[in-house]
Each structure stands twice: as structure tokens, then as C-alpha cells.
C-alpha positions as CSV (number, residue, x, y, z in Angstrom):
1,X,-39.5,184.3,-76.5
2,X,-40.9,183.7,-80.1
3,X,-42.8,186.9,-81.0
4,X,-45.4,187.5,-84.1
5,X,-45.8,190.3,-85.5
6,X,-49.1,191.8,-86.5
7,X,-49.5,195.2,-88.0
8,X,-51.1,196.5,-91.8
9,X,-48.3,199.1,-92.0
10,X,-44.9,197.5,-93.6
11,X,-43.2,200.3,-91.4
12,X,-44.2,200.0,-88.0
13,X,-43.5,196.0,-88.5
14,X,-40.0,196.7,-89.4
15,X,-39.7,199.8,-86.6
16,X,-41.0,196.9,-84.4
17,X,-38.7,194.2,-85.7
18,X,-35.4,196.7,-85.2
19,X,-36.3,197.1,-81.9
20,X,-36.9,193.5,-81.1
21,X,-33.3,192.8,-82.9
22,X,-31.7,195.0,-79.5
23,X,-33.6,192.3,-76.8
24,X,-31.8,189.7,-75.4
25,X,-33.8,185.9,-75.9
26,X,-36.7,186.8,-78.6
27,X,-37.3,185.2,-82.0
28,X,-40.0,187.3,-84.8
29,X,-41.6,183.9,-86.2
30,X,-44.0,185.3,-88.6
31,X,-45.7,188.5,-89.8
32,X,-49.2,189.3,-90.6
33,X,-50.4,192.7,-92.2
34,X,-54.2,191.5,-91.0
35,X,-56.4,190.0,-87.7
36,X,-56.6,187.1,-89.8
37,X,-53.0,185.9,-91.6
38,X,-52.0,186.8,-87.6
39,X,-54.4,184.3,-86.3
40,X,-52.8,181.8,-89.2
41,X,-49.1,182.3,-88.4
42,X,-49.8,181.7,-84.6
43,X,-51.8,178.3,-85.5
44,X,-48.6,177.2,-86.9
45,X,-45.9,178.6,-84.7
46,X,-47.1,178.8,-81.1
47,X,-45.8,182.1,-80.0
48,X,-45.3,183.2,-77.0
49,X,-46.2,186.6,-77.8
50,X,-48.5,188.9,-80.1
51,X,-47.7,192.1,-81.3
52,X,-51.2,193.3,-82.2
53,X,-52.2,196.9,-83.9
54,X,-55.7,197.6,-83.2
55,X,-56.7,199.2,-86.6
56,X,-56.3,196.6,-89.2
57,X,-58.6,196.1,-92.4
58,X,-61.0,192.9,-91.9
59,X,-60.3,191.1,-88.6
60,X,-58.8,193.9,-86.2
61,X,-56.9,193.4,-83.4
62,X,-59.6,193.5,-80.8
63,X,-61.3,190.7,-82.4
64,X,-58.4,188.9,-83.1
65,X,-57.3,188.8,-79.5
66,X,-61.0,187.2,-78.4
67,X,-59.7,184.5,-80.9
68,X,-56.5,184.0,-79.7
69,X,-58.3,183.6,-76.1
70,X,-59.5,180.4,-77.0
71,X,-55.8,179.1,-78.0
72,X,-54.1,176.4,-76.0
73,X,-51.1,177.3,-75.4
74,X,-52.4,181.0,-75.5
75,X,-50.4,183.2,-76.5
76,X,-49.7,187.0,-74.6
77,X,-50.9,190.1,-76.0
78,X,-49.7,193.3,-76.5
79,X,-51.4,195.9,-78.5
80,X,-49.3,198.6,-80.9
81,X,-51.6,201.0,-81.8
82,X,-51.6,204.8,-82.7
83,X,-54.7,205.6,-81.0
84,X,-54.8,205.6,-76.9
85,X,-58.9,205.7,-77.4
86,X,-58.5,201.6,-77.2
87,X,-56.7,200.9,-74.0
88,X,-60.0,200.3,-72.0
89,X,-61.2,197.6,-74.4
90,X,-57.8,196.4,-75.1
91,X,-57.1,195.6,-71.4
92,X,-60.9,194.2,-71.7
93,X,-59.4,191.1,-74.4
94,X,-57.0,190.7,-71.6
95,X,-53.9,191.7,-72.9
96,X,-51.1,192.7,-71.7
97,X,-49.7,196.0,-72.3
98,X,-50.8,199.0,-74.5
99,X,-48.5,200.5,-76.5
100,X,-49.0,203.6,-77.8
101,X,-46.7,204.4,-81.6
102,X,-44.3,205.4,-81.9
103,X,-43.4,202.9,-79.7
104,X,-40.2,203.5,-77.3
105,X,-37.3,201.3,-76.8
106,X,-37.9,201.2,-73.1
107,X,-41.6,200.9,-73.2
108,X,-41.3,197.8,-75.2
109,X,-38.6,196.6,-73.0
110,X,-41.0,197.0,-70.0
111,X,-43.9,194.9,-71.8
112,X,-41.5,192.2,-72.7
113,X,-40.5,191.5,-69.2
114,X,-44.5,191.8,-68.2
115,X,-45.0,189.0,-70.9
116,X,-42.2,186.9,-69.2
117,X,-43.8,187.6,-66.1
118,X,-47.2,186.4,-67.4
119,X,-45.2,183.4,-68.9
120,X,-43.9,182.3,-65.7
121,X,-47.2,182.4,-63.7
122,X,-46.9,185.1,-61.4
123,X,-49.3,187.5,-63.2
124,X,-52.7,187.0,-64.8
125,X,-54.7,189.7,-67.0
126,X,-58.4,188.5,-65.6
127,X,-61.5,190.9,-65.9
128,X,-64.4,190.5,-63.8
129,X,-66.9,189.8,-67.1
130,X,-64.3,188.0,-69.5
131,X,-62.3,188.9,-72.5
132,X,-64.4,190.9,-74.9
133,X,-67.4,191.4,-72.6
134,X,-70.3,193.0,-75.0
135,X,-69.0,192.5,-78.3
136,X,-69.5,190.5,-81.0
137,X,-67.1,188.5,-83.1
138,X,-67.6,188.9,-87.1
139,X,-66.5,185.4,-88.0
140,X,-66.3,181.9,-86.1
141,X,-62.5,180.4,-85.4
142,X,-62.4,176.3,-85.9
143,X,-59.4,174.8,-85.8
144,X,-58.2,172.2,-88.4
145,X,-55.3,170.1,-87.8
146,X,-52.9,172.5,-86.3
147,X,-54.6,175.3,-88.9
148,X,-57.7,177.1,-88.4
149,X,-60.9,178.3,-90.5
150,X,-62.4,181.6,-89.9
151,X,-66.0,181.0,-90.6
152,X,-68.1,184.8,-91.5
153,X,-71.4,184.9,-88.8
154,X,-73.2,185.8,-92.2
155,X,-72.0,182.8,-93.5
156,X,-73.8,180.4,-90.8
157,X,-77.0,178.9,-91.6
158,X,-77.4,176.9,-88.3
159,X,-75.0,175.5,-84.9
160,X,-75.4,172.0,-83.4
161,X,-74.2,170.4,-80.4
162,X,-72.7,167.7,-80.5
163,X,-71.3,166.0,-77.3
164,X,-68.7,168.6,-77.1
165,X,-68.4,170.0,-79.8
166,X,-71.0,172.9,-81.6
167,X,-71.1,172.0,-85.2
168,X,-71.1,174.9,-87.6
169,X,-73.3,174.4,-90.4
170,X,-71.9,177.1,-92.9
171,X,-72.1,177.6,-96.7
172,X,-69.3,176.3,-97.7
173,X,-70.0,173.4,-95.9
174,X,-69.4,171.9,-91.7
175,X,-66.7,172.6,-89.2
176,X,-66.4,172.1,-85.5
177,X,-65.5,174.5,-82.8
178,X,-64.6,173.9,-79.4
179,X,-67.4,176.5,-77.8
180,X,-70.6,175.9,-76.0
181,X,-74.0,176.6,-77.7
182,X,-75.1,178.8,-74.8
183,X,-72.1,180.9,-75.0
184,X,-72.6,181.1,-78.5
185,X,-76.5,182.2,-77.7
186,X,-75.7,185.0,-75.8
187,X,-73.1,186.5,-77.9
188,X,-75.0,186.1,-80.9
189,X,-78.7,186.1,-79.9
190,X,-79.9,188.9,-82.0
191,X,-78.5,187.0,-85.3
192,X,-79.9,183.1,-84.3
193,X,-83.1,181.8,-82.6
194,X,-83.2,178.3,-80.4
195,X,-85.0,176.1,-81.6
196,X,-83.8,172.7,-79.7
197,X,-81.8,172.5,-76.7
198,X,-79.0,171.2,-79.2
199,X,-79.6,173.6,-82.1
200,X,-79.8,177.4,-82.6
201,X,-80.9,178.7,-86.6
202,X,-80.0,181.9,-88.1
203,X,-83.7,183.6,-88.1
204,X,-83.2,184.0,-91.6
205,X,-82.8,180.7,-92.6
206,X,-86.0,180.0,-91.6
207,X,-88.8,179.5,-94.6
208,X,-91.6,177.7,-92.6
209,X,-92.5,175.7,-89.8
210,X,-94.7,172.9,-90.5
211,X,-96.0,169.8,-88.7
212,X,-94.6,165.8,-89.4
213,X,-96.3,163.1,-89.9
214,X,-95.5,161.8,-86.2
215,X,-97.1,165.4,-84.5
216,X,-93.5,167.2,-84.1
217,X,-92.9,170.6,-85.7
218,X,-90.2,171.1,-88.2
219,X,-88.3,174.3,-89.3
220,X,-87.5,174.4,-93.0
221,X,-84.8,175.8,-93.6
222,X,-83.2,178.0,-96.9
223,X,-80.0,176.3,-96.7
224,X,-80.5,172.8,-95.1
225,X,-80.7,169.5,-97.0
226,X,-83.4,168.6,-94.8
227,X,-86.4,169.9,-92.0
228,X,-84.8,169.9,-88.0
229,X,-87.2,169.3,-85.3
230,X,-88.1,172.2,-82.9
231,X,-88.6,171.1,-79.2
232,X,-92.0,172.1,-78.1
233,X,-90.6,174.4,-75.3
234,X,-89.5,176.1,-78.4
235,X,-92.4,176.1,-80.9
236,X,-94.3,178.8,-79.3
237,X,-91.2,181.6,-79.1
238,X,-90.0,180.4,-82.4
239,X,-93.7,181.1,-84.0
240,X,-93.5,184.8,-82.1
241,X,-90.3,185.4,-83.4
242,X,-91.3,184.1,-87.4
243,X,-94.1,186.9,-86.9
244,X,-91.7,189.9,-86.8
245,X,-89.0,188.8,-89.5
């Protein structure tokens, strides 16, 4: 079983590691001290397993198991954490076991052989509204050859679709991401407005709306190199919601 290790306290990665060293058939790959060098090291080693604190500066482990939902293969999840406040929304991001530091030989032991379990088909962590129901991600995942890109939501001037792909127009420049626009609406709704069927604009970005030469309305954007047409389905919500930013 290859195992990652994810955790912003040197300590309780190496109390982790010493205890790993005492099971039979497991491999640490990688450590990460952050949500987001953890989401690196398992683009590029496929583990079977995550050993995710909760409480880590930037990306924390919550969010960073949403991301690793979208992996293929996905990797289990168990969270390490001081704080038994978080089992409810860790079982929420589907993972599974909770365990609480300092963690105990045997209770490690126990979620090791759940993970093989998992592994083997037998068991699936499934919640009735999927993982992360009701909360927000702080940054975008795309993956890049084998690597990934996490793209900051504040970052995002507008999403595309694009046969099936959603292309993230960002400012430091595109990416694509394997998620559907809709999905994408609904998490993120308050932040971006539809304006197409194929395109939804962060409601900041948005200077003007003005009329082309052929009769279709335009939204000029802050960011954008050039206007993008607004279905007219669209035009009279997007003028409503231009009158209250």
C-alpha cells in the first residue's frame, strides 16, 4: 500500500511514519506539510492512501480531499487531526477513517485494513448529497501532464465549455478542468453570473454590456482580450444582476 503523508507538524509526520514502519505491506511515498504540496505528491505517485490533517495553513485537508475526489485512480482518505469537532464533515469528503492524535497503534492498524477493504471493493464511503455537500473550494484543480495547477477562485475572470472540457480563463493565463459548468454554477454561484449556456463571468469582471453591430449584446469584460456574447435568455438577469454590483 503506498501511503502519503500530509501533515504541517514535522512531528506528527514522523510519529506517523514510525508507526507505519511496524505494518506489514505499506510504502510512505512522499510528504507534504500543506493541502497543496499533498495534492502534488499524489499527482505524481498515485497512492493508495492519504494521511490527511485537517488543520493545515492554505489548502486544508477538507478541501484537499474534494480534490482528491476528482482523481482517477482516487486515492483513500484518512484524516489525522487533533480536533474530533471535524468527523461529521470529514466522513462528508468521504473518507475513510477519523483519527483522532495522538494517534494509536491499533487505531491506525484498524484504518489500514478499512483502506484495503475499500481497495478491494467490498466497501464504499457514499453520502447521500456527495463529497463536500455545501462548501466551497478556494482554488480550481487542473491537471497538467501527470501534474496539476491549483487555480485561486479570485484568480478566475471567466469559465467556458468546451465539448468536455470547462476552460478556466485565469490571470495568469488558460487551463482546462475536467468538471461541468453547471456543477461549477452551483458551487460557485454567488462569485459568477451566466451569461451563455457555455460561459459563466465572475460578476466583477464585468465593465459593461453594450449592443453589436449585428443586434447581440456583448459583456465587456476587465480582464478579457475581447467582448463575449450574452444569450438573450441571459440579457435580462444579467442587466438585474449589473444593477446591484
Amino acid at each position: 500500500m503506498r501511503i502519503v503523508i500530509a501533515d504541517d507538524e514535522p512531528l506528527a509526520r514522523e510519529r506517523l511514519r514510525g508507526l507505519l514502519a511496524e505494518q506489514r505491506g505499506v510504502e510512505v511515498v512522499a510528504e507534504a506539510a500543506d493541502g497543496q504540496n499533498a495534492l502534488h505528491a499524489c499527482a505524481e505517485h498515485h497512492p493508495d492512501l492519504v494521511l490527511l490533517d485537517i488543520a493545515m495553513p492554505g489548502i486544508d485537508g477538507l478541501e484537499a480531499a474534494r480534490h482528491l475526489a476528482a482523481f482517477e485512480p482516487r486515492p483513500a482518505v484518512v484524516f489525522c487531526t487533533a480536533y474530533d469537532a471535524h468527523a461529521l464533515s470529514a466522513f462528508e469528503a468521504e473518507a475513510i477513517d477519523y483519527l483522532v492524535k495522538p494517534v494509536r497503534a491499533e487505531r491506525l492498524a484498524a484504518a489500514l485494513e478499512r483502506v484495503r477493504t475499500f481497495a478491494a471493493g467490498r466497501e464504499r464511503a457514499t453520502t447521500s448529497a456527495g463529497p463536500g455537500a455545501g462548501q466551497r473550494r478556494s482554488h480550481l484543480c487542473a491537471r497538467l501532464r501527470g501534474s496539476l495547477r491549483l487555480i485561486p477562485i479570485e484568480d478566475v475572470h471567466y469559465l467556458q465549455a468546451e465539448e468536455k472540457y470547462v476552460v478556466v480563463h485565469h490571470a495568469r493565463g488558460e487551463d482546462l478542468i475536467e468538471e461541468s459548468l453547471k456543477s461549477l454554477e452551483d458551487e460557485f454561484g454567488e462569485r459568477f453570473v451566466r451569461i451563455h449556456r457555455n460561459c459563466l463571468v465572475a460578476r466583477h469582471e464585468i465593465v459593461e454590456l453594450r449592443r453589436a453591430a449585428d443586434g447581440h449584446v456583448q459583456a465587456v469584460l476587465r480582464h478579457g482580450k475581447q467582448p463575449l456574447e450574452v444569450s438573450r435568455r441571459c440579457v435580462a438577469g444579467l442587466k438585474e444582476t449589473l444593477k446591484h454590483l
